[in-house]
N, CA, C and O of each residue as an XYZ file, in Angstrom:
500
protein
N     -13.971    -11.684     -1.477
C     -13.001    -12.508     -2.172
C     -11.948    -11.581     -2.763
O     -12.178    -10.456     -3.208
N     -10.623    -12.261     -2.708
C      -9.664    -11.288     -3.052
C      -8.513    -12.174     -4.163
O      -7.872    -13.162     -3.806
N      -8.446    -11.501     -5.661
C      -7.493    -12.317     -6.600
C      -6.576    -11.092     -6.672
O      -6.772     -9.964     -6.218
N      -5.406    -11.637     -7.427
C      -4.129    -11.002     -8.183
C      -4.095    -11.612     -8.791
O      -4.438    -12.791     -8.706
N      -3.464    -10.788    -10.057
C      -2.953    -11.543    -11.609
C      -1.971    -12.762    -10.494
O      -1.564    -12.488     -9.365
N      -1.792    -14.026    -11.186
C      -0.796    -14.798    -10.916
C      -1.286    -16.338     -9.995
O      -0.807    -17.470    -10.055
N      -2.274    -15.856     -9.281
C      -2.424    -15.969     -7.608
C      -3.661    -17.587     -8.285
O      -4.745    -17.735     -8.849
N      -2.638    -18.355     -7.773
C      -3.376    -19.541     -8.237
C      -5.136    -19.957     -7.328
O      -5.971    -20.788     -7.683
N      -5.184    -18.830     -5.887
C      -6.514    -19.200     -5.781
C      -6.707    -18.015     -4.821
O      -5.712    -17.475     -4.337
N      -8.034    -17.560     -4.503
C      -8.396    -16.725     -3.621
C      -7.680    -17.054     -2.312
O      -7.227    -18.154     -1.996
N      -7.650    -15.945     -1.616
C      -6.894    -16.272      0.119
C      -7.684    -16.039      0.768
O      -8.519    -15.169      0.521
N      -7.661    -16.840      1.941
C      -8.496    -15.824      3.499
C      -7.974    -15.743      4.248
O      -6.745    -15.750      4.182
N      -8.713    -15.611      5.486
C      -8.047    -14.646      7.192
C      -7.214    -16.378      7.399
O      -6.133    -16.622      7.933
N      -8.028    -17.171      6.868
C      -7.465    -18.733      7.270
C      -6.050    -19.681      6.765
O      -5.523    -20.730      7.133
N      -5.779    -18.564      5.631
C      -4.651    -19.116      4.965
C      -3.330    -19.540      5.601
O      -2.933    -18.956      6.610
N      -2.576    -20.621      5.000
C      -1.330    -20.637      6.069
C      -0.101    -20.158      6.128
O       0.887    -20.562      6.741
N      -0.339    -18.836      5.103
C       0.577    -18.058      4.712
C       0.145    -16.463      6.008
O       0.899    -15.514      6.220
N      -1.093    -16.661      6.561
C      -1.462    -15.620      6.848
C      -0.919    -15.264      8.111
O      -0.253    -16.227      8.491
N      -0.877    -14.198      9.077
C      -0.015    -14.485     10.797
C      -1.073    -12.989     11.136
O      -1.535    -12.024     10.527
N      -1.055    -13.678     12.750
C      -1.881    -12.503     13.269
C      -1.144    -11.046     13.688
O      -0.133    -10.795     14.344
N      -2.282    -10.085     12.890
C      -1.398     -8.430     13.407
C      -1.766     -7.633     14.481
O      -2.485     -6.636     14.547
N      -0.952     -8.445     15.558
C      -1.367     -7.317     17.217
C      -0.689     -6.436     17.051
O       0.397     -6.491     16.474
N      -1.299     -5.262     17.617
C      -1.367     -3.981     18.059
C      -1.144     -3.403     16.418
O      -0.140     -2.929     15.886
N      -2.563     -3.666     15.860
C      -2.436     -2.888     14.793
C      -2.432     -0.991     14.595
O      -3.014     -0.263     15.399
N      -1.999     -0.696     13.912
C      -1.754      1.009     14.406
C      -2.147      1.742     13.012
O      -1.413      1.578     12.037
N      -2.912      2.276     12.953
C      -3.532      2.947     11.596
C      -3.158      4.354     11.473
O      -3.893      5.089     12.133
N      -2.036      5.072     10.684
C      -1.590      5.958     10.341
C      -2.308      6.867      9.169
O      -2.219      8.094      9.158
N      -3.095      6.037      8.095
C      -3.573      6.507      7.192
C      -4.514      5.684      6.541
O      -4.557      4.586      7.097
N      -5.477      5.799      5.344
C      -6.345      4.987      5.366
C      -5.760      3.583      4.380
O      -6.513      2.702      3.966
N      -4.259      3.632      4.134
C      -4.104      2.559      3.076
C      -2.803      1.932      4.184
O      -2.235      0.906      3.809
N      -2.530      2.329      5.018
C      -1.123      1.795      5.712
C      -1.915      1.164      6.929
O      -2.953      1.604      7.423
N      -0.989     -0.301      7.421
C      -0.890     -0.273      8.571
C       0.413     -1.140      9.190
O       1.062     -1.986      8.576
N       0.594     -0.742     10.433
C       1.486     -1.095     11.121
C       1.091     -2.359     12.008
O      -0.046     -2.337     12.478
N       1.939     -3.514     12.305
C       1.956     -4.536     12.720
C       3.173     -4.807     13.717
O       4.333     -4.866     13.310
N       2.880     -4.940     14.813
C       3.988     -5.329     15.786
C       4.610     -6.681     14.952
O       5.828     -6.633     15.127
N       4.358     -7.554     14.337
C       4.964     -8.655     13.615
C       5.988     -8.069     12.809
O       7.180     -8.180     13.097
N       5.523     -7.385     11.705
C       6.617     -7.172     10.655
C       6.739     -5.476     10.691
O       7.613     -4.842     10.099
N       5.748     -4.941     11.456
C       6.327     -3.297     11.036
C       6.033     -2.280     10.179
O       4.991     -1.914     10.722
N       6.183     -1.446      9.119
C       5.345     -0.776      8.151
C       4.595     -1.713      7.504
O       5.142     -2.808      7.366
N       3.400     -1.574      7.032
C       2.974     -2.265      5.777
C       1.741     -1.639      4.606
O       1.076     -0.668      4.965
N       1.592     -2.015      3.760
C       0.600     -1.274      2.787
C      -0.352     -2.214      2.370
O      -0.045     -3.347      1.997
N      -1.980     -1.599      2.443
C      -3.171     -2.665      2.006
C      -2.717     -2.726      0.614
O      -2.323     -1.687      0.085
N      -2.732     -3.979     -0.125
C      -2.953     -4.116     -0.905
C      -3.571     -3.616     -2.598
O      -4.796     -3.502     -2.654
N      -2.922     -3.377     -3.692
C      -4.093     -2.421     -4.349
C      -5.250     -1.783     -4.382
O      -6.224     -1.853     -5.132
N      -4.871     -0.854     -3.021
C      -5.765      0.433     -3.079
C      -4.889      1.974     -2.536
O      -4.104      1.753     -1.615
N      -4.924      2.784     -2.794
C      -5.075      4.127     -2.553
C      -5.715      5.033     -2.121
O      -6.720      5.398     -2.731
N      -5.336      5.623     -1.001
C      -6.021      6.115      0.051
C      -5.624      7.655     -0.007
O      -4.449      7.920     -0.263
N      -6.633      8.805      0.241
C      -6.064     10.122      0.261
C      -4.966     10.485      1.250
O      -4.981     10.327      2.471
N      -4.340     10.824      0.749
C      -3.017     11.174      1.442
C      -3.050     12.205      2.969
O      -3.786     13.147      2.675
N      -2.585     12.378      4.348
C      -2.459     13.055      5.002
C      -2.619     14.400      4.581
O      -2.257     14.505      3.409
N      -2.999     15.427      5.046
C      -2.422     16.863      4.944
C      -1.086     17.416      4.876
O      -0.568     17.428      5.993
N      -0.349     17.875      3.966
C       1.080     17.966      3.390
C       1.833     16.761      3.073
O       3.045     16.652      3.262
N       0.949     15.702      2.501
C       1.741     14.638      2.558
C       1.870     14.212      0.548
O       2.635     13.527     -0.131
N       0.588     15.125      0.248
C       0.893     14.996     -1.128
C       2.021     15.467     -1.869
O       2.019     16.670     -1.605
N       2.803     15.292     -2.493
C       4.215     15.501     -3.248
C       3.807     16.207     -4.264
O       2.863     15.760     -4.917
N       4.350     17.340     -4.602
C       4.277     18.042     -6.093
C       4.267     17.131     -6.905
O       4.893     16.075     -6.819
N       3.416     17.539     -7.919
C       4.112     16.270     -8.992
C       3.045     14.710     -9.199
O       2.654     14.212    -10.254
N       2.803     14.249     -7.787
C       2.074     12.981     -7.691
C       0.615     13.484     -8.016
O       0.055     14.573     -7.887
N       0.301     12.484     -8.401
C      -1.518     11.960     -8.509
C      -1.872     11.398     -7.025
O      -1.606     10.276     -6.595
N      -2.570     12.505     -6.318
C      -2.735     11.688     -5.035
C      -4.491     11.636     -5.106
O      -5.171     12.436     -5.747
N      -4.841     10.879     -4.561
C      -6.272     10.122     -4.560
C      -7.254     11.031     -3.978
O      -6.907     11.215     -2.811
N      -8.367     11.717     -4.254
C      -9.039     12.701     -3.946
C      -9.889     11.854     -2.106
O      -9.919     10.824     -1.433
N     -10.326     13.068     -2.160
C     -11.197     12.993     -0.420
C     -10.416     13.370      0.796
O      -9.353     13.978      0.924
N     -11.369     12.759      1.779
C     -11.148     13.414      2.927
C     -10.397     11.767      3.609
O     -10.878     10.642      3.745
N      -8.620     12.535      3.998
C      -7.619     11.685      4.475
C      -8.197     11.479      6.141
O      -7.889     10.373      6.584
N      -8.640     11.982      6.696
C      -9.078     11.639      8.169
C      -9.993     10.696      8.144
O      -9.623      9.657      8.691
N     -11.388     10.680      7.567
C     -12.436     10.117      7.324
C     -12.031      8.410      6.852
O     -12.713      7.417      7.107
N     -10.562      8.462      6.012
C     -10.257      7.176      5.415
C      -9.965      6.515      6.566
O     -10.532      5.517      7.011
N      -8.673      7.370      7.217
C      -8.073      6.552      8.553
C      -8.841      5.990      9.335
O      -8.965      4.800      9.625
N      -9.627      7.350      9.845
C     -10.977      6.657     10.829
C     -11.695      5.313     10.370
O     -11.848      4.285     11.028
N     -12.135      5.617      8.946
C     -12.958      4.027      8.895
C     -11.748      2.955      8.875
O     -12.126      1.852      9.269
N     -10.673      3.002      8.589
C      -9.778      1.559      8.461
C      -9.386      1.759      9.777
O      -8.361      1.079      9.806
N      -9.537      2.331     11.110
C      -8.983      2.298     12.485
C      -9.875      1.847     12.853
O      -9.701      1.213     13.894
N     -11.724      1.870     12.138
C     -12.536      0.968     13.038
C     -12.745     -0.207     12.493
O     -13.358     -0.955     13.255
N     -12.551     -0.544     11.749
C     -12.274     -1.601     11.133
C     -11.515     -2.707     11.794
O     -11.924     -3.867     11.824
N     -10.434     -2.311     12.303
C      -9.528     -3.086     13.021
C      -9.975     -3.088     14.428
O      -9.513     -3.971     15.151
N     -10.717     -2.324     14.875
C     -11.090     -2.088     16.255
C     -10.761     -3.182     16.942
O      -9.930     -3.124     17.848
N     -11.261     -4.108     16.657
C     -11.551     -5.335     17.303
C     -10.562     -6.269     17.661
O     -10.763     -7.253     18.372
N      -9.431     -5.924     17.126
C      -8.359     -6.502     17.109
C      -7.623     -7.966     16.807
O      -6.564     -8.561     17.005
N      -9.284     -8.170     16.019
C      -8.600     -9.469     15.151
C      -8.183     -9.213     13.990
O      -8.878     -9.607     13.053
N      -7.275     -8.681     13.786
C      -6.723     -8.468     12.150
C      -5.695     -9.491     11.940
O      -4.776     -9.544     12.757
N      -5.737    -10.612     10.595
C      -4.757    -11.238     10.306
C      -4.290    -10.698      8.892
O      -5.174    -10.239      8.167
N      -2.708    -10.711      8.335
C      -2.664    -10.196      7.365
C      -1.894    -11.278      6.344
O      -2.066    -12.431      6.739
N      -1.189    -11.197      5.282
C      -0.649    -12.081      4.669
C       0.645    -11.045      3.698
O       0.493    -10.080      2.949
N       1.738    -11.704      4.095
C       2.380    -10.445      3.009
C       2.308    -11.155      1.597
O       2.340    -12.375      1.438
N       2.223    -10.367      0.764
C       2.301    -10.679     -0.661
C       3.433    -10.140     -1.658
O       3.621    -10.685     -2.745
N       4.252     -8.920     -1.176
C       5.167     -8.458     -1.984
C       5.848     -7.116     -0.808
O       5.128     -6.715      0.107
N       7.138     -6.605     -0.988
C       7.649     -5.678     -0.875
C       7.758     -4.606     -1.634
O       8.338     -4.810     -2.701
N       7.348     -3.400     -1.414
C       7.537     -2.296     -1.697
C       8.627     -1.848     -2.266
O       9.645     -2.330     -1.769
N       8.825     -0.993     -3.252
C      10.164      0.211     -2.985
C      10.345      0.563     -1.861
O      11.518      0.412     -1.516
N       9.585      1.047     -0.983
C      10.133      1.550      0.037
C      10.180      0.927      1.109
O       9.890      1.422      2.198
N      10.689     -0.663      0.852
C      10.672     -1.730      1.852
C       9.585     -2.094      2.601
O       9.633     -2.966      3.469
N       8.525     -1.416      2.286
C       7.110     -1.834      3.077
C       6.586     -3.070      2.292
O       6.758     -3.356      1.107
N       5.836     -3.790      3.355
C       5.487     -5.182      3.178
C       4.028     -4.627      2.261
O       3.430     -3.656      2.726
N       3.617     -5.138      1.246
C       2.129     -4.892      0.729
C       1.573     -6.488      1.143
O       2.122     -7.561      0.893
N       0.264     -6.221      1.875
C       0.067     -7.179      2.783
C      -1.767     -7.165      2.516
O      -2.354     -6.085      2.451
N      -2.467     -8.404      2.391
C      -3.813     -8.291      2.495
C      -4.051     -8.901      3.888
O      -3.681     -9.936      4.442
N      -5.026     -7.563      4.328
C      -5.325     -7.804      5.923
C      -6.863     -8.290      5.773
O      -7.364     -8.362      4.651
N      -7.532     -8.591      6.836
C      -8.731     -8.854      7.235
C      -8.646     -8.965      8.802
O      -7.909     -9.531      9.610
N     -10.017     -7.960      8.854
C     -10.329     -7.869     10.568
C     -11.483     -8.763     10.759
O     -12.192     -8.445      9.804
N     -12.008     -9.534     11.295
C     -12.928    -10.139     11.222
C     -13.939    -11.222     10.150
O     -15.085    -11.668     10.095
N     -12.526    -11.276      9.323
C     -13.192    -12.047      7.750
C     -13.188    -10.498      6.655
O     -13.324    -10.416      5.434
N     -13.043     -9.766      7.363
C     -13.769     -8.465      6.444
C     -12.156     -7.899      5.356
O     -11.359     -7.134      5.899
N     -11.975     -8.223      4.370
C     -10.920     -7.671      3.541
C     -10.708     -6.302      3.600
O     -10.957     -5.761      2.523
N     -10.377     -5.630      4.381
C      -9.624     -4.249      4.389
C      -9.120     -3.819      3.430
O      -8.538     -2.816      3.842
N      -8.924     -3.913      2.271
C      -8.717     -2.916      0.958
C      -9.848     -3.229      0.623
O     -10.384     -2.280      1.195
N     -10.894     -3.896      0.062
C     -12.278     -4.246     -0.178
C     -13.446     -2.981      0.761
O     -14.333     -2.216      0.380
N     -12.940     -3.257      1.884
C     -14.028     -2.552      2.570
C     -13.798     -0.871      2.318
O     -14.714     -0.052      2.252
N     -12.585     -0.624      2.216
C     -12.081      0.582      2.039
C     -12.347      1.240      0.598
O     -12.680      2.415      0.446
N     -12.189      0.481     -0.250
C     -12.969      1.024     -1.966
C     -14.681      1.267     -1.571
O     -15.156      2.393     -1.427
N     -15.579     -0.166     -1.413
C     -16.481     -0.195     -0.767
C     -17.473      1.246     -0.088
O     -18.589      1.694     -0.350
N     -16.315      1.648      0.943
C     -16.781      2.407      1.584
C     -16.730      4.085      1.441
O     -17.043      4.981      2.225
N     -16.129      4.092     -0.078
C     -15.638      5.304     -0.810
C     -14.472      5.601      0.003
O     -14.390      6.823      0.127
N     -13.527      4.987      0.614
C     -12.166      6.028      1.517
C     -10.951      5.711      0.812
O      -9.915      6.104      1.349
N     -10.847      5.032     -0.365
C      -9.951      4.633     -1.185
C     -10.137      4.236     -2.780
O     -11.298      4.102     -3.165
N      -9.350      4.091     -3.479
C      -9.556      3.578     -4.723
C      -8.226      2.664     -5.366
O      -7.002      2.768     -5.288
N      -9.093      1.803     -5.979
C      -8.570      0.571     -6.307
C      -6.995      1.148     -7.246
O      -7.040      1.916     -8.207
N      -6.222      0.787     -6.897
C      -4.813      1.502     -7.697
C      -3.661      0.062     -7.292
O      -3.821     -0.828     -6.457
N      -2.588      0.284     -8.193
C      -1.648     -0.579     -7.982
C      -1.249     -1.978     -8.018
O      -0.133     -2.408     -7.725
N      -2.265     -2.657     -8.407
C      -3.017     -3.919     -8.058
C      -4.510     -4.272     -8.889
O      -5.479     -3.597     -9.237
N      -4.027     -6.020     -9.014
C      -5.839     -6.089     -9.645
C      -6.786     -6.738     -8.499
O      -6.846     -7.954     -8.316
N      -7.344     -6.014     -7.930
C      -8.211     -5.945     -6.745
C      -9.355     -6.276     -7.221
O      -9.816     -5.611     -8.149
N     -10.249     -7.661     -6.558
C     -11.481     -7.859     -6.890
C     -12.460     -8.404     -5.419
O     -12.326     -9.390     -4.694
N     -13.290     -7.452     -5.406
C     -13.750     -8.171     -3.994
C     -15.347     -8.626     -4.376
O     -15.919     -8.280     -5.410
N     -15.657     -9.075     -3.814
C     -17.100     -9.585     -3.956
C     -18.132     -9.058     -3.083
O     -19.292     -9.458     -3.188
């Protein structure tokens, strides 16, 4: 189950706000790409950053950045991922809650230690 401050009720893969994301493309363990709309970001969580990708200066999220990608690339394996956008970014990226199979992808990703809950009030069950 997934809330935000505001969010008058939980969402799912079923919602009619939600659209399916073919040829999902996993760059890192908190991003993904959608032939529909294009960059996008899971939802309040934070994922360790690439190798040279941390910025002087930033708080970037401890662990191992390969290990994150990998589990959110199998995650999607299957290629039923539907997502829902919920807000735009600064940097024009869609922040979007996905699910591959029913399975909440920022949820599974805290869950599975490859991220941490940041940015967002993230509650999964």
């Amino acid at each position: 189950m997934f809330l935000w401050d505001g969010s008058p009720s939980a969402a799912t893969p079923d919602d009619p706000d939600a659209f399916s994301c073919s040829a999902p493309y996993i760059h890192d363990g908190d991003n993904i790409r959608c032939k529909e709309i294009g960059r996008g970001r899971l939802y309040g969580i934070d994922a360790p950053e690439m190798p040279g990708a941390c910025r002087p200066g930033r708080r970037c999220t401890p662990g191992d950045p390969i290990a994150s990608r990998d589990h959110l690339r199998s995650l999607v394996a299957s290629g039923n991922v539907r997502c829902r956008r919920i807000e735009t970014d600064r940097y024009e990226r869609a922040i979007l809650q996905c699910w591959a199979n029913g399975i909440d992808l920022a949820c599974a990703q805290v869950k599975a230690g490859h991220a941490v809950e940041r940015y967002g009030n993230l509650r999964c069950s």
